[in-house]
NUTIZA-163437 format. One record per residue (C-alpha): residue number from 1; x, y, z. Coordinates in pm, whole numbers, plus 50000, padded with zeros to 5 digits. Example, Ala and Ser with C-alpha at 12.3 -4.5 7.8 and 13.67 -1.06 7.14 Angstrom:
<robas>
<vexmi 1, xx 51230, yy 49550, zz 50780> $
<vexmi 2, xx 51367, yy 49894, zz 50714> $
</robas>
This chain:
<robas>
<vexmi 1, xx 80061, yy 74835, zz 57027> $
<vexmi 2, xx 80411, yy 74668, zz 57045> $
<vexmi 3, xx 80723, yy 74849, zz 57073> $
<vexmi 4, xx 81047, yy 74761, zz 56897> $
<vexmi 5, xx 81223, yy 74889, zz 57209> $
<vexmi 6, xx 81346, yy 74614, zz 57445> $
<vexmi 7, xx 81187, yy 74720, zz 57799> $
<vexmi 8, xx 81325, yy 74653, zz 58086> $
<vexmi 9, xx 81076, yy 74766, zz 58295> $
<vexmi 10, xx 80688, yy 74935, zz 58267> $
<vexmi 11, xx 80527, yy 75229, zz 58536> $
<vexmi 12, xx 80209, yy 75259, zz 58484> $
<vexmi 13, xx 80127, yy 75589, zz 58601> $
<vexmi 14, xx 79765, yy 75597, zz 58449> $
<vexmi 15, xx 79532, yy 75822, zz 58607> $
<vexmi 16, xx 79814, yy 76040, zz 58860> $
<vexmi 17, xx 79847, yy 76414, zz 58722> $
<vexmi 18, xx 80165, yy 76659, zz 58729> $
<vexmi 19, xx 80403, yy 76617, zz 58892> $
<vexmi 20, xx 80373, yy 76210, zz 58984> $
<vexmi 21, xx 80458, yy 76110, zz 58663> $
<vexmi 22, xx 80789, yy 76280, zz 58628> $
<vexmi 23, xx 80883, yy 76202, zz 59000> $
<vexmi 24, xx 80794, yy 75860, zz 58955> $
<vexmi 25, xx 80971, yy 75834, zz 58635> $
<vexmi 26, xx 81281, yy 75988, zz 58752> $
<vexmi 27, xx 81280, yy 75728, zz 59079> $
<vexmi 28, xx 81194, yy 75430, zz 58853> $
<vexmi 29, xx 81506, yy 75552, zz 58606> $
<vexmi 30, xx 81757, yy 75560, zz 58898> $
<vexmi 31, xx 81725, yy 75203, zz 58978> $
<vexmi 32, xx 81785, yy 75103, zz 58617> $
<vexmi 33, xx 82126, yy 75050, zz 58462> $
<vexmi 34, xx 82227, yy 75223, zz 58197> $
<vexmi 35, xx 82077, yy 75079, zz 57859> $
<vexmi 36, xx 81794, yy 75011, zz 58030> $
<vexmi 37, xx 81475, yy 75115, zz 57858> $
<vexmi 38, xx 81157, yy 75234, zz 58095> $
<vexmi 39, xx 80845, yy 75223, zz 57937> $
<vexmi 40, xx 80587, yy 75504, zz 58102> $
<vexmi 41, xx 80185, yy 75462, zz 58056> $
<vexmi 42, xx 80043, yy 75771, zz 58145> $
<vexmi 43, xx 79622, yy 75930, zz 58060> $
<vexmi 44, xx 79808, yy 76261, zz 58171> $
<vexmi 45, xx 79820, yy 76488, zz 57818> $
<vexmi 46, xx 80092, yy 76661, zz 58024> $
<vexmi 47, xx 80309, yy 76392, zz 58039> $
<vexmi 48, xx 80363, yy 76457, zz 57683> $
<vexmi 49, xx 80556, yy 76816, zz 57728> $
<vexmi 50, xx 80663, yy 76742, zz 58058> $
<vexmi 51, xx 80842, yy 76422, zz 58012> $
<vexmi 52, xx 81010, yy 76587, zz 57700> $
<vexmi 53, xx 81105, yy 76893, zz 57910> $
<vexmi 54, xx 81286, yy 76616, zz 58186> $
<vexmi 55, xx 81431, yy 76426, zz 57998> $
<vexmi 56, xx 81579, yy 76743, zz 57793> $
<vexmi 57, xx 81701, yy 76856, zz 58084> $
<vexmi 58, xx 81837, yy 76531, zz 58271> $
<vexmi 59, xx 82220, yy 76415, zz 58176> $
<vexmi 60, xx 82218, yy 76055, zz 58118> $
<vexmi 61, xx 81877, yy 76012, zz 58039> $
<vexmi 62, xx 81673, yy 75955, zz 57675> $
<vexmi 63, xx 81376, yy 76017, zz 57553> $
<vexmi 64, xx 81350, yy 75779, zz 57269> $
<vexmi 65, xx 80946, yy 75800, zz 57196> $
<vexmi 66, xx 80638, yy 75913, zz 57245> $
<vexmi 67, xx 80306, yy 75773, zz 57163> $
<vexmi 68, xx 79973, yy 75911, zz 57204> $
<vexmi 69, xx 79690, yy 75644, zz 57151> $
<vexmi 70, xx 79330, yy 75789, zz 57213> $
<vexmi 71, xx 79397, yy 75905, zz 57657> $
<vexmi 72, xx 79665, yy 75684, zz 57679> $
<vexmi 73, xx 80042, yy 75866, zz 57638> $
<vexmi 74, xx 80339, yy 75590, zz 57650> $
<vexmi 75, xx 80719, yy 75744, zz 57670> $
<vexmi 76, xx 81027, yy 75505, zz 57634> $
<vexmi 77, xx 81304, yy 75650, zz 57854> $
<vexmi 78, xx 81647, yy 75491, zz 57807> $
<vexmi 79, xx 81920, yy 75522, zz 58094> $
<vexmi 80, xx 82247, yy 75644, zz 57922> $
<vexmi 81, xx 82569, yy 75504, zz 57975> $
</robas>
């Protein structure tokens, strides 16, 4: 599946459980610039709500998508400005 985002960078997170994906997404966000788009691919079904709940609760990140294909959950994170 192709994304119309334009990613700047991909974690691949596949097969760590709560909490690595979020702290691995937050520390791969704060080396991006803002604009930058992160794309996460994670087989946690967790990621789903607890991505959204982050990034909800994060100034000057967001969450632009989620997809869930089969075990395989992939979140686009943008940095904001």
């Amino acid at each position: 599946m192709s994304s119309e985002y334009d990613i700047t960078d991909t974690l691949d997170v596949k097969g760590q459980s709560c909490p690595m994906p979020i702290v691995k997404t937050k520390q791969a966000i704060d080396d991006l610039t803002a604009g930058d788009v992160l794309e996460v691919v994670a087989t946690d079904s967790g990621s789903i709500s607890d991505i959204q709940g982050w990034a909800d609760g994060t100034d000057g990140v967001e969450l632009l998508e989620q997809v869930e294909d089969g075990d395989r959950y992939t979140h686009y994170v943008k940095k904001a400005a």
